[in-house]
C-alpha distance (Angstrom), angle and dihedral (degrees) to the residues before:
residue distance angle dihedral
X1 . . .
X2 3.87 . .
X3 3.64 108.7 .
X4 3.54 97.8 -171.3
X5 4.28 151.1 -24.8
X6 3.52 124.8 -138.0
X7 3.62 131.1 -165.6
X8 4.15 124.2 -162.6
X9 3.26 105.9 -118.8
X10 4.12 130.7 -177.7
X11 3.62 107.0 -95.5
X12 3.40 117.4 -68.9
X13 3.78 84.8 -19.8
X14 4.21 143.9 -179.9
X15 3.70 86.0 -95.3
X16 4.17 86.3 80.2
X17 3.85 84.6 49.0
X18 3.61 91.8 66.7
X19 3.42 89.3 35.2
X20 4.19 82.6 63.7
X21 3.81 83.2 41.1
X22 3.65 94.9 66.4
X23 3.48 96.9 48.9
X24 3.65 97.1 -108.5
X25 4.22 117.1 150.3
X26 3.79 109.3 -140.9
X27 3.97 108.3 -124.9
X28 3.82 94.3 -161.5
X29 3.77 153.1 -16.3
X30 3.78 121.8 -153.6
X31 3.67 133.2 -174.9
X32 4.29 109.5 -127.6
X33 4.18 86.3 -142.9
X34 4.05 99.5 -152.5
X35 3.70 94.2 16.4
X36 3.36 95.2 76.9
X37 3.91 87.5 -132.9
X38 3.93 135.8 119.9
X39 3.52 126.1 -174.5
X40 4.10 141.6 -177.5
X41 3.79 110.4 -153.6
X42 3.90 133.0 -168.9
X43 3.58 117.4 -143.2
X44 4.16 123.5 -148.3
X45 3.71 116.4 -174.4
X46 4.16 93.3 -90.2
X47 3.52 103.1 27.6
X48 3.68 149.1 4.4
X49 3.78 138.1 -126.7
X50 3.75 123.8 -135.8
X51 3.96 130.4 -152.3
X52 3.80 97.7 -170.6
X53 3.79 117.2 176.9
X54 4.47 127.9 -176.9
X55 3.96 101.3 -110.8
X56 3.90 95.2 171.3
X57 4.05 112.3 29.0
X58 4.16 87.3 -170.5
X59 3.76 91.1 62.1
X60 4.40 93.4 40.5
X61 3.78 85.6 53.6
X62 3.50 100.6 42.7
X63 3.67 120.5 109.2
X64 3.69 106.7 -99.6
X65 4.11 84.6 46.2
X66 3.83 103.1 36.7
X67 3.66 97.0 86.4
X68 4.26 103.7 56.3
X69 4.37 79.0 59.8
X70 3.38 86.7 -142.9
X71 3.95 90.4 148.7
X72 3.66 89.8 48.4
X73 3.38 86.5 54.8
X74 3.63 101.3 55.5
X75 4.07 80.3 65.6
X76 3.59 93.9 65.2
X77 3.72 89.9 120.7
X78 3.83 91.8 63.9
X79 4.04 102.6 29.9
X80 3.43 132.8 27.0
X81 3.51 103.4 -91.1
X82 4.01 126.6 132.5
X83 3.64 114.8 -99.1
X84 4.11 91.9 -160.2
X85 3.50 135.3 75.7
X86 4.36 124.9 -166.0
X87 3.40 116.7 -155.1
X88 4.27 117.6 -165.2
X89 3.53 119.2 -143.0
X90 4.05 111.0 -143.0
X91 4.06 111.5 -134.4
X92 4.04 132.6 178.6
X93 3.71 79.8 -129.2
X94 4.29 103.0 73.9
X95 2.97 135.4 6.4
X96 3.74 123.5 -87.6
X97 3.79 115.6 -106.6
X98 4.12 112.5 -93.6
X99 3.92 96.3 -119.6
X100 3.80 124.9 141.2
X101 3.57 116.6 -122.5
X102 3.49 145.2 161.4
X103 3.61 128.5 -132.6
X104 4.04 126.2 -102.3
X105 3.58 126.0 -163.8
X106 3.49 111.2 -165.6
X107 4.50 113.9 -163.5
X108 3.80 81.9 -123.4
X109 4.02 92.2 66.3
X110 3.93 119.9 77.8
X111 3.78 108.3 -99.1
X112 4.19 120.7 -77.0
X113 3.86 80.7 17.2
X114 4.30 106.8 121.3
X115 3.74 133.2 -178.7
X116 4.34 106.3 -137.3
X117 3.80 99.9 -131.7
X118 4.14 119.9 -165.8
X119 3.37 106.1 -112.1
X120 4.04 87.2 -151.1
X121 4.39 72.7 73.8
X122 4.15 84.6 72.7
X123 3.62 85.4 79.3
X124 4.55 98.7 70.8
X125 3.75 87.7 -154.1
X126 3.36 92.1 70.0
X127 4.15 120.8 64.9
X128 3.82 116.0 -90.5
X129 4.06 96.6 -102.6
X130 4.22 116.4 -165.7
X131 3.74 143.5 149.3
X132 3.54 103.1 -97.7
X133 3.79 111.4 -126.2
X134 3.74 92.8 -131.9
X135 3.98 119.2 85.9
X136 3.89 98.4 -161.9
X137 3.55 141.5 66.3
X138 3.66 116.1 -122.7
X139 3.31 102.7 -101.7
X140 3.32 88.2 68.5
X141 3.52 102.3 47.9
X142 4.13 119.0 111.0
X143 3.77 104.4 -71.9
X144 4.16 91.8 -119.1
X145 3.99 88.8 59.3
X146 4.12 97.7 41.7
X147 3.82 102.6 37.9
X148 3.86 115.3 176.9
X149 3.89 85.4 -28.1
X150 4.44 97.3 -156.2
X151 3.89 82.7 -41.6
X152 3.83 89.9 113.1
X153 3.94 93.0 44.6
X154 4.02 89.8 59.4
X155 4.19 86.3 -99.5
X156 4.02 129.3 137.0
X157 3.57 125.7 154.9
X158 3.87 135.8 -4.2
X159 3.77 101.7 -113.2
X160 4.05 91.8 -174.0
X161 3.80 149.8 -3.6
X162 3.42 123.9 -142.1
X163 4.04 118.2 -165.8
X164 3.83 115.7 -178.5
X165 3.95 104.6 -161.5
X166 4.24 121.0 -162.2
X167 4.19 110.8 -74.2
X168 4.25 86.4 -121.4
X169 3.82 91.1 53.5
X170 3.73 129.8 70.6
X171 3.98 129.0 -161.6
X172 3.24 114.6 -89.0
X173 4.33 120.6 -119.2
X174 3.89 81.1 -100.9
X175 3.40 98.0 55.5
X176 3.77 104.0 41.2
X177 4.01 78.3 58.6
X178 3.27 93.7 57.5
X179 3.82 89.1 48.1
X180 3.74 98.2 45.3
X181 4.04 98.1 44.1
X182 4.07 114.3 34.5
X183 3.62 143.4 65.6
X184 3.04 143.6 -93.2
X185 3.94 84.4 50.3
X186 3.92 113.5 -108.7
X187 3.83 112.2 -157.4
X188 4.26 115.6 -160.0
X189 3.45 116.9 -144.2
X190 3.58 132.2 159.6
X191 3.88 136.8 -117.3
X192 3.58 151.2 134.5
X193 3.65 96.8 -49.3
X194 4.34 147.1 -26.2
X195 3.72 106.2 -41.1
X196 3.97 137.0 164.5
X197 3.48 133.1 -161.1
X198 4.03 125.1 176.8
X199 3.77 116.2 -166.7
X200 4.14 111.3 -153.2
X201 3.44 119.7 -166.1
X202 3.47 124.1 -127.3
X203 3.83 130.3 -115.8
X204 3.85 137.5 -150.3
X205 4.22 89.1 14.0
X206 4.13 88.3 -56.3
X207 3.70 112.6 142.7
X208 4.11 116.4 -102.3
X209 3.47 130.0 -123.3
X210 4.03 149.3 -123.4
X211 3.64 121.1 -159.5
X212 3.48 117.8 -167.0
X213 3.69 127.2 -153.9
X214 3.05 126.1 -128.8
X215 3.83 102.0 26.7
């Protein structure tokens, strides 16, 4: 299952002002202490989305951080870099998708606690691709952390992900994995440049939505 999909955003950015625009509620915002990341995330019932921007460059470049090129990243409008990231949610339902990884331990985790990161993800044009730490959707999260998820805004469930990758690069084995074996389904296609859309389903007759990435 795909847990969640984060985009680098600048900090604290317009991108949540569209975000508002929408209609969407935000479900959370955390502070990655160490990482030198903060984020504000919107849950649906299967998934959630993740505006992520680099609040302290020292701490995304240090050692322990350097490797997930999350700061490189947050450049993608002046390199080449991948703006995305995909996070996998383990179930006892499938089977987890065979990708090699390697294990990150961020300072924010609890201690012998690591996030499995593809190693495919070494490469920044390529999305940042991870086991989530999580093991539910959030619909099933405690009802203090989830709220109304995008109940109130007429929103359920994220039926599909599209993620249109540059015409002169090709998925990597990681992410055609990802493709081929989880849920919600993610279709690759190929286009001018990075891009994100996230079709929710709509409840109780309201119409759904796409949300495209970037704007």
């Amino acid at each position: 299952m795909i847990d969640h999909i984060f985009m680098l955003i600048d900090p604290d950015g317009p991108a949540i002002d569209r975000m508002n625009a929408l209609g969407l509620v935000e479900t959370y915002r955390r502070t990655h202490e160490g990482q030198g990341t903060r984020n504000v995330c919107y849950g649906f019932d299967n998934m959630f989305l993740e505006l992520l921007w680099v609040d302290d460059p020292q701490a995304a470049l240090s050692p322990p951080i350097r490797r997930t090129g999350l700061y490189d990243r947050s450049l993608w409008r002046t390199n080449d870099a991948c703006p995305f990231g995909i996070a996998w949610r383990a179930t006892t339902l499938a089977a987890e998708p065979a990708i090699s990884t390697w294990a990150f331990s961020p300072p924010y985790l609890p201690d012998g606690m690591a996030i499995a990161v593809a190693e495919d993800s070494d490469d920044f044009r390529q999305p940042m691709m991870f086991r989530s730490p999580g093991s539910a959707p959030p619909i099933d999260w405690p009802p203090e952390r989830r709220g109304d998820l995008q109940h109130g805004c007429g929103l359920g469930a994220v039926q599909e992900i599209v993620l249109t990758l540059p015409a002169s690069l090709g998925p990597s084995d990681a992410l055609k994995t990802i493709a081929a074996d989880c849920q919600p389904h993610l279709t690759l296609t190929r286009g001018s440049a990075w891009r994100l859309e996230i079709r929710a389903e709509g409840l109780n007759g309201s119409p759904g939505l796409i949300i495209g990435l970037p704007h």
